[in-house]
N, C-alpha and C positions, 0 to 999 in steps of 0.2 A: 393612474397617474404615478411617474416615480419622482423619489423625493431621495439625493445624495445628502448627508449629515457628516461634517468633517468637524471632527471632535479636537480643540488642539491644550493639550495639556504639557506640552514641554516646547523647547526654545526650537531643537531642531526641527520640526512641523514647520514653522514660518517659510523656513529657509527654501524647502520646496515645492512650496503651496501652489503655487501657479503653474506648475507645472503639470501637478498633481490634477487640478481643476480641469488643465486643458483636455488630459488626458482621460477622468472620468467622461469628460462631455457630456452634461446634462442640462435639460432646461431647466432644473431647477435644484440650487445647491444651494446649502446651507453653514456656515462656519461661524462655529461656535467658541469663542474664545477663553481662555482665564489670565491671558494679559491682552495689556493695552499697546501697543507698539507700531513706530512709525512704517515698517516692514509690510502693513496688512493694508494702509493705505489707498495701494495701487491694486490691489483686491478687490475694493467698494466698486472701484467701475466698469469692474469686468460685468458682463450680460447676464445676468439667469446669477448671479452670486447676491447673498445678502451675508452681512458678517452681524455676529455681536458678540459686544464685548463683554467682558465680567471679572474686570480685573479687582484687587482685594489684596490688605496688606496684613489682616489677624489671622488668624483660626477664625472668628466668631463671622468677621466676613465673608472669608471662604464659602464658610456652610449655610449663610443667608445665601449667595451666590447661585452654589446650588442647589439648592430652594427654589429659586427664580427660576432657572434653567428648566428642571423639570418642571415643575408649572406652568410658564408659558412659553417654553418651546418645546420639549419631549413628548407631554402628555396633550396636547394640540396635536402633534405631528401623530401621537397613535390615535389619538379621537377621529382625525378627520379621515371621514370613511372613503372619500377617494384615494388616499396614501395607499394604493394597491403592490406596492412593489418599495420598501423601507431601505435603503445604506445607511450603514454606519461605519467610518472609518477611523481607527482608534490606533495607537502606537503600543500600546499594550495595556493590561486588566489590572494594574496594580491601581490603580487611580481610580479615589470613592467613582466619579462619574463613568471612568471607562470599565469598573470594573460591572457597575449597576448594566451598563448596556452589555457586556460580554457574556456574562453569565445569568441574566435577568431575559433580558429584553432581545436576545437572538432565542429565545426559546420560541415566540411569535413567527410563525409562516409566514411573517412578508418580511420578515427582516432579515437580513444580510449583513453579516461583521465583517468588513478587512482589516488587515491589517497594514499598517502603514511605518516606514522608516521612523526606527526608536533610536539609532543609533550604536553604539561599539556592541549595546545587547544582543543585536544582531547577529552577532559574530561567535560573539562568548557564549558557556554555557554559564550562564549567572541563576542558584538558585535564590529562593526567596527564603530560605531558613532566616537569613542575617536580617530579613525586614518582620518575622512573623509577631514583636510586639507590637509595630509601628503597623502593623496590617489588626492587630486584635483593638488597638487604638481608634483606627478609621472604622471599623465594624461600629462600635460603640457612638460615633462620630455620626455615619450613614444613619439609624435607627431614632436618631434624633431629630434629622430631615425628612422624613421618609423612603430611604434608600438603600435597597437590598447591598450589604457587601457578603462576599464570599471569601474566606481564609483558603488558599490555595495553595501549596507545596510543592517544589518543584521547581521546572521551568519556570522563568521570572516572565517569558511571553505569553505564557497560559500556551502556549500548542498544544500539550497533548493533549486537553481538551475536546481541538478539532471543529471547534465553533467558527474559524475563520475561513470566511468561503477565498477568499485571495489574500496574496501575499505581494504587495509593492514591496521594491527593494532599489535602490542606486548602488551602482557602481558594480562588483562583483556580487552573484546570486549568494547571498545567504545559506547554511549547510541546510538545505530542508530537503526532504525527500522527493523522487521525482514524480511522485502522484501529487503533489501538492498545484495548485494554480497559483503560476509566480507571472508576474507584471514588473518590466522596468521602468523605472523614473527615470528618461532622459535627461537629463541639466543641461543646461545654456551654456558652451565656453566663453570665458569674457577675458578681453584682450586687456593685456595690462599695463599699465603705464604707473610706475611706481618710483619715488624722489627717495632720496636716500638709502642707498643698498647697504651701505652699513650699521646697522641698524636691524634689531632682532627681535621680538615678543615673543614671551612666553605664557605659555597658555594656563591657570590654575587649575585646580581641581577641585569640583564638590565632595571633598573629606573633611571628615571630624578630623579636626586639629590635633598632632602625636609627636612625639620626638620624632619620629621617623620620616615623616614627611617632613620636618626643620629642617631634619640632616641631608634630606638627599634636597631639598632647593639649597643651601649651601653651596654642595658642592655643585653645582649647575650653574650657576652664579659665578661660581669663583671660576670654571671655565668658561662661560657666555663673556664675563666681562673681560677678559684677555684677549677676545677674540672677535668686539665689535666695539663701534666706538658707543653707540649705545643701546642698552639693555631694557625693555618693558616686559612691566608683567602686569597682563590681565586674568583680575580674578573671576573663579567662574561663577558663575550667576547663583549658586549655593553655597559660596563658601563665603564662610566669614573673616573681618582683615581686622586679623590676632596682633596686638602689641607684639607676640613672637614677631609675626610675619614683618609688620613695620619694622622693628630691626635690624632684620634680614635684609629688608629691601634698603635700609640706611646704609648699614655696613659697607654693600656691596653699589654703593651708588647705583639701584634699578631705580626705573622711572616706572610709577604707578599708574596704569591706563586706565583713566578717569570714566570713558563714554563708554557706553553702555550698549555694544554693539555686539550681534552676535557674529563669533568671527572667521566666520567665512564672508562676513562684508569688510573684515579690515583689509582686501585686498590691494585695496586702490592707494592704502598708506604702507604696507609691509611685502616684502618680500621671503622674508624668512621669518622661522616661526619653528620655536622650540614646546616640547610638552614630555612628560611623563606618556601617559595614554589619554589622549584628548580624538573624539567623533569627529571632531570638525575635520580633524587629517582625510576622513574619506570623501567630504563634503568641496575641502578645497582642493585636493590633486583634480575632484570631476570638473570642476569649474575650469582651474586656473593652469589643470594641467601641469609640465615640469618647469613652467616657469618661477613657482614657487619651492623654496626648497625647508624641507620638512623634517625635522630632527626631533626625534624620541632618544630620550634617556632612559636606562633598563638598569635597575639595581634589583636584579629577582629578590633578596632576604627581606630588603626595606620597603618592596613593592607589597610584598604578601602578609605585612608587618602593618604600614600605612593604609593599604585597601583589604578588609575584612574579604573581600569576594575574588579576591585573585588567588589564585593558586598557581601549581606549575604548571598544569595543563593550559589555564587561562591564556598565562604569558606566552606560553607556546603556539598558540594560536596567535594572542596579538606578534609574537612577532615576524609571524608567516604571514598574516594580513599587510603588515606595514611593509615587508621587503617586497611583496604584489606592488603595494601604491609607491614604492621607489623613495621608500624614509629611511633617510642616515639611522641610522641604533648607534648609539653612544653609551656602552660601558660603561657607569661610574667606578670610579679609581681604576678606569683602565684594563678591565678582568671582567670577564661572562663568567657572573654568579651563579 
């Protein structure tokens, strides 16, 4: 008997879940959550899917969480001795659970790790130096639940490992070699009917709060608002809304996007759509195509200054990815840093 296990530890997982499912096609799949969201819904009724959920607002919940997890669903799913044939598909190993199944539980001959759409990590060469307390943290964390973590270096996707029997990927194939087994994610185009064209959002960022990131939404701001009648800004789902940031958004009359959407569903309200280096750019040209128009701002000094894990190489990359997906680059102060 085989048994598919869709592991979802980040926001972009949702976004191509059903696509995902169709194209495993299995009678029997499993999706395992750490949020709750109206996105997974239309998920419960598909055939052969069960979902659950394990959403958690502490730390202390968290790690009850997965507690539960492995308890009654991981260690069931290796007890039961028909499980002849195991997936697991994971976004990457940095995560106590996906790291336990990556480097733990693909050691077991029926199990299978793929790999599945992590997002801009994709692309970039992001190491894990900049996470290695927050990684010796979770070790400490894991050990207290019963769950192997492993301190790994390097690649932030764990590849060179070689534990991942396939590689799903949307949009353009990922730099991976060509021995590797790659799988695309088709996406849905979805026609669009969208009110008010003048009108822009801007996508935040999960960064620790710095002068540098103040200064460059500033100046983004001060160009955005000259040039639409009005300005949102949705923050990303890890970042925090700093007294800084509220006065920024004051000064510059933005409007604060309240719901809680991941945004490549805000199609059906926006049209255009500003960001630094924001994933969803590759998630919404596959969808929505060049009906949306998609602008990155590039401040290389304040880029490498605000995100610990960009370098020059990085930027170079993103900005050879984004002129592929057909995104305006906008020079702050007007000059390629």
């Amino acid at each position: 008997m085989r048994i598919d296990v869709i592991i979802i530890v980040n926001a972009m997982t949702k976004f191509y879940l059903k696509e995902l499912i169709e194209q495993i096609n299995s009678k029997n799949i499993v999706v395992i959550t750490l949020y709750k969201n109206k996105l997974l819904e239309d998920i419960k009724f598909i055939k052969n899917v069960s979902v659950y959920e394990f959403p958690y607002l502490t730390l202390k919940e968290q790690l009850m969480q997965l507690k539960r997890i492995k308890k009654d669903h991981i260690s069931s799913i290796l007890e039961e001795k028909k499980n002849k044939e195991i997936n697991f598909y994971i976004a990457q190993p940095n995560h106590i659970l996906t790291n336990y199944i990556y480097f733990n539980l693909s050691k077991d001959k029926r199990i299978s790790v793929h790999q599945i759409p992590d997002g801009i990590a994709n692309y970039l060469k992001v190491e894990t130096k900049k996470y290695f307390f927050k990684m010796c943290f979770k070790k400490i964390c894991s050990s207290m639940i019963g769950l192997k973590y492993k301190i790994y270096l390097g690649d932030y996707l764990g590849e060179k490992f070689n534990n991942f029997k396939t590689y799903y990927y949307i949009g353009d194939s990922p730099n991976l070699s060509k021995e590797k087994n790659k799988k695309q994610i088709i996406l849905e185009k979805k026609q669009l009917e969208v009110r008010g064209l003048n009108k822009i959002i801007f996508l935040g960022q999960g960064v620790f709060p710095n002068k540098s990131y103040y200064k460059m939404l500033e100046d983004v701001f001060y160009d955005l608002s000259n040039k639409y009648e009005k300005v949102y800004y949705k923050a990303h789902p890890a970042e925090k809304e700093t007294k800084e940031l509220q006065n920024i958004l004051k000064k510059y009359k933005i409007f604060f996007y309240k719901e809680r959407k991941n945004s490549e569903f805000l199609i059906d309200e926006f049209k255009n759509y500003a960001a630094f280096v924001s994933t969803s750019y590759l998630t919404l040209r596959l969808v929505a195509g060049n009906d949306v128009k998609l602008i990155s701002y590039i401040d290389k000094r304040n880029l490498k200054i605000a995100f610990s894990h960009f370098n020059e190489n990085n930027i170079k990359k993103i900005i050879e990815l984004y002129e592929k997906l057909n995104v305006e680059i906008r020079y702050l102060n007007g000059v390629e840093k």
